[in-house]
N, C-alpha and C positions, 0 to 999 in steps of 0.2 A: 635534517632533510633539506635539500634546496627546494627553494621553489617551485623551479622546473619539475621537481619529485611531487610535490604537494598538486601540484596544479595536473598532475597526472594521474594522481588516485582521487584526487574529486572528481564527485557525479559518476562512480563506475559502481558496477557491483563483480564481484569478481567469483567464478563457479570452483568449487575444490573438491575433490574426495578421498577421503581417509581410508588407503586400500587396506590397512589389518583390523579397521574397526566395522567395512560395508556400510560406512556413514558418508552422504553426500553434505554438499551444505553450501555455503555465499558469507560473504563477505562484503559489505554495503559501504561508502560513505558517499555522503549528500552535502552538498555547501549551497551552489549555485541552481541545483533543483529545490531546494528548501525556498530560497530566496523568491525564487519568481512565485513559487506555491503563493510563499505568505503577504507578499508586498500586494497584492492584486485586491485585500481585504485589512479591516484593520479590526481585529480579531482581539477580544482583551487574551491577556496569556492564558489564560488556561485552556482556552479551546486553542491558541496557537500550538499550544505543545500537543494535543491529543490530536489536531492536524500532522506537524512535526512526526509525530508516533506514527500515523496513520499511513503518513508520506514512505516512511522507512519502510513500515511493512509491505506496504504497492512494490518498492522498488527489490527488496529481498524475495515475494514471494512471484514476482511477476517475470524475473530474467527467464523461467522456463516455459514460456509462452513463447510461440512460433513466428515468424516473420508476419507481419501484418494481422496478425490478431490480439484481440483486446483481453484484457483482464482488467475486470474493477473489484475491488473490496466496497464492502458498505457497513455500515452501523448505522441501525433505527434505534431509538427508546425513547422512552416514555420522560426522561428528563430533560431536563435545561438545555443540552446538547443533542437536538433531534434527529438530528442527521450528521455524517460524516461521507463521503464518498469520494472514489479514489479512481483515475483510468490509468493505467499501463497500456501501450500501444507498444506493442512492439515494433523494432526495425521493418523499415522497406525493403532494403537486401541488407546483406550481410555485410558486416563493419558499420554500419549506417547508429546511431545514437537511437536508442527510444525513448519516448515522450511519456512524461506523467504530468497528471493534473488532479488538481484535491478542492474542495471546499467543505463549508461547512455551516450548518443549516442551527440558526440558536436563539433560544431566548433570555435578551443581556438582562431584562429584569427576575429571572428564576437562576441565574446564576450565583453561587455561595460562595465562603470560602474555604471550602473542604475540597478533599484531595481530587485530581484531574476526575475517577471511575466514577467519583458519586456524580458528577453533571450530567450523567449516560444513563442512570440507573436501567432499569430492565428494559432490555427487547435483544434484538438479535446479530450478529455478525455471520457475513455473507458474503462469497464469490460468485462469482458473475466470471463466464469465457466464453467469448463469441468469435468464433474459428471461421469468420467470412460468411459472406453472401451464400443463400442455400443449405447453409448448415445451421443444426439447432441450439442453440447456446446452452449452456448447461451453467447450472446454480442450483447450489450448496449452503446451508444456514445452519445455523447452531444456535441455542439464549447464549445470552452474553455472560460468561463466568469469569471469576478475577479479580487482581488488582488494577492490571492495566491491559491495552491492548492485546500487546504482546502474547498474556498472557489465553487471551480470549481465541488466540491465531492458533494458540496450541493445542484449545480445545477443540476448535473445528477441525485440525486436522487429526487426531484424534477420532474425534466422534463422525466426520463425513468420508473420510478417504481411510479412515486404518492405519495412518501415517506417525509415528513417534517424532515430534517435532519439537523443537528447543529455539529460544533466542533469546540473545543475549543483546539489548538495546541502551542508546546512551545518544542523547540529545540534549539542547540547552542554545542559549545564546554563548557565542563565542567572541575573545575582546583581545583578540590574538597583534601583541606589536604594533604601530603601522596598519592597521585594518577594519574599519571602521565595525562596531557591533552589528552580528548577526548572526544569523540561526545555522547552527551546524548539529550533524548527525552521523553516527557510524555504526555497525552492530553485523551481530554473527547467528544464521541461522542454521543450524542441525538437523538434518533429515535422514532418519535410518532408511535404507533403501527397503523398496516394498517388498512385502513375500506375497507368495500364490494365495495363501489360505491364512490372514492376521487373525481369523477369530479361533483356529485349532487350538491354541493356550487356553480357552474356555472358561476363562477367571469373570467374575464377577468386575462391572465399571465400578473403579474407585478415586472417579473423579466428581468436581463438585456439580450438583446439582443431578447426581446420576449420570454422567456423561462419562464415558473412558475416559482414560488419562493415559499418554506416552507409557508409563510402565505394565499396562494394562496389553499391548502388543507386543512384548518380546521376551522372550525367557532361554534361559542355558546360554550359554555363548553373548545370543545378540544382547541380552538383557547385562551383562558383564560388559561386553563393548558399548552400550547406550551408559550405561552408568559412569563407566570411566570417562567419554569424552566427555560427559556433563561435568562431571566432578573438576577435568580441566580446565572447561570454559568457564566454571564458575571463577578462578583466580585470574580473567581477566579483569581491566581495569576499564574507567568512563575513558582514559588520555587516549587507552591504546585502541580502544574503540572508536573514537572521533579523529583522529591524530593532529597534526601531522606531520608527530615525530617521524610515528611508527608505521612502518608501508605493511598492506596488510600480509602482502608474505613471508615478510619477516615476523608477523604477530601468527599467522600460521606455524610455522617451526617454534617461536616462540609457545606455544599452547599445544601441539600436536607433533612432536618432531617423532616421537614413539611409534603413531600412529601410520605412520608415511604417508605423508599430507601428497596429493597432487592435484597443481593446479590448473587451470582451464582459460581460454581465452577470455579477458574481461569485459564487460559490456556496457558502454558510453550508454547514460541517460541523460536529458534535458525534461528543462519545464516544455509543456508543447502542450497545447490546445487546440482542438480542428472545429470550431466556431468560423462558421465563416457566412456571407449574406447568403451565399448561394444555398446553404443547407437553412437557412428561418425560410427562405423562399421556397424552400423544397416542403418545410414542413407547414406551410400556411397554406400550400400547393391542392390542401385534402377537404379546404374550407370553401364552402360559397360566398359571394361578393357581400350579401347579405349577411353572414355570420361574420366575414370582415370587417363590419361597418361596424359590427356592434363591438371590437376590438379595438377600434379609434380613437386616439383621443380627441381632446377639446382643439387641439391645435388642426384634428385632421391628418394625422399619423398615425403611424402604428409602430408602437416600438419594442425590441424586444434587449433584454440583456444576460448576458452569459454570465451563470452561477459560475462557472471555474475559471473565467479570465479578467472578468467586469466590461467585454465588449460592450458596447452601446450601439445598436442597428435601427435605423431610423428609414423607416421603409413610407413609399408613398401608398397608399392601400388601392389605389385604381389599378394597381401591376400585379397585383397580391388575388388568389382565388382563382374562382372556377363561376361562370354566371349559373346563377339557377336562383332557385327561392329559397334556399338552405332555410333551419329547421327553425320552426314555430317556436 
């Protein structure tokens, strides 16, 4: 692949669907949104890759979010890695790139060196979609089951939407010719399309922890269609999934050509972050001068910094508030 080729399927995710199988699904790779994620923090690796991981998932499961609404993924637990969260902003109009952003919330001294899931141990994975001003946001949670992420993605959709969902992920640092090391990402997600009534099959959840599992919503036909694309996409590889040999729609035909794969307009993302003075001023806007004061520091400032960029806002607190005797 030239260049020009590589530099055209990074930061896109690409929408596809398999008309003899009723399976929709994406096609992700990330180079220069990974980058800006990870450089903003200096992350030991193992929570860089479960960011990494985390990052993919935003951008796979977020391209079907509407012009200017948000979608965030989160992970809480109770281990070493307390936090993970994710925003997807969708486009302002159309053609326009959407923005993600990730961090990640840790404690460097409870960290081991056992495998990425064990730093997460128990608690929950969670969507978040906030469809504008006026509207109520809706959120979705599940415990966190699994090896990996990934696999945790499958079980909320699964257990919150009735959704048979598959992915197939592959990230790492990349040390490609001529380019200096850094974080690269690509991977394939599989969505049976919804039916009216997923529970009529009336099978018992035979996933872990009691949760449904993707097999658990389809039988006769669909359950022969879900199983066949799985069975294909299991013989992709990490190259053909990060590339950038391989364009992804030629890794489409390559894995699905049976299927009659078709593919959809692709969708530019960047790193982006909407940090800005005007929004710490908005939100300090709800304090009295008095409760400001007590937010100052020694210097006589008030400062605040952005978890997902590392902004640094350094505000005069006389501009900051509302006068009153705010609370005791």
């Amino acid at each position: 692949m030239t260049l020009g080729n590589k530099l055209a399927w990074d930061d896109t995710v690409l929408p596809f669907q398999l008309d003899n199988a009723d399976i929709r699904g994406r096609v992700a790779r990330l180079d220069g949104v990974l980058d800006g994620v990870l450089k903003q923090h200096d992350y030991p690796p193992v929570v860089e890759a479960l960011v990494a991981e985390m990052t993919l998932l935003t951008a796979l499961i977020g391209q079907t979010v509407k012009l200017r609404w948000k979608l965030s993924l989160q992970v809480q637990s109770n281990g070493p890695v307390k936090m993970i969260a994710t925003d997807y902003y969708g486009p302002n109009e159309e053609g326009e790139p959407a923005r993600i952003r990730a961090y990640a919330n840790y404690d460097a001294d409870a960290l081991t060196d056992g495998p990425a899931m064990e730093q997460i141990g128990k608690g929950y994975f969670a969507i978040l979609i906030d469809q504008g001003k006026g509207m109520t946001p809706y959120q979705g949670l599940t415990p966190l089951v699994g090896p990996t992420l990934a696999t945790a993605a499958e079980a909320y959709f699964a257990q919150s939407e009735q959704l048979p969902t598959r992915f197939s992920l592959s990230f790492g640092k990349s040390t490609e010719p001529g380019v200096g090391e850094h974080w690269r990402a690509g991977g394939v997600m599989l969505q049976h399309m919804p039916k009216a009534s997923p529970f009529a099959k009336g099978t018992e959840a035979t996933g872990a922890e009691g949760l449904l599992h993707a097999r658990d919503l389809v039988d006769g036909d669909d359950y022969e269609n879900w199983n066949r694309a799985n069975i294909l996409l299991d013989t992709v590889d990490d190259l053909e999934l990060i590339g950038p040999s391989v364009q992804p729609t030629d890794l489409l035909v390559r894995l699905f050509h049976e299927e009659a794969p078709r593919v959809f307009d692709s969708q530019p993302v960047r790193f982006g972050c909407t940090c800005s003075e005007e929004r710490v001023r908005q939100t300090m806007s709800i304090y009295s001068q008095k409760d400001i004061a007590k937010m100052t520091n020694d210097e006589g400032r008030l400062t605040a910094d952005c978890q997902f960029c590392g902004a640094h806002y350094d505000l005069d607190p006389a501009t900051l508030g509302f006068e009153g005797t705010g609370n005791e």
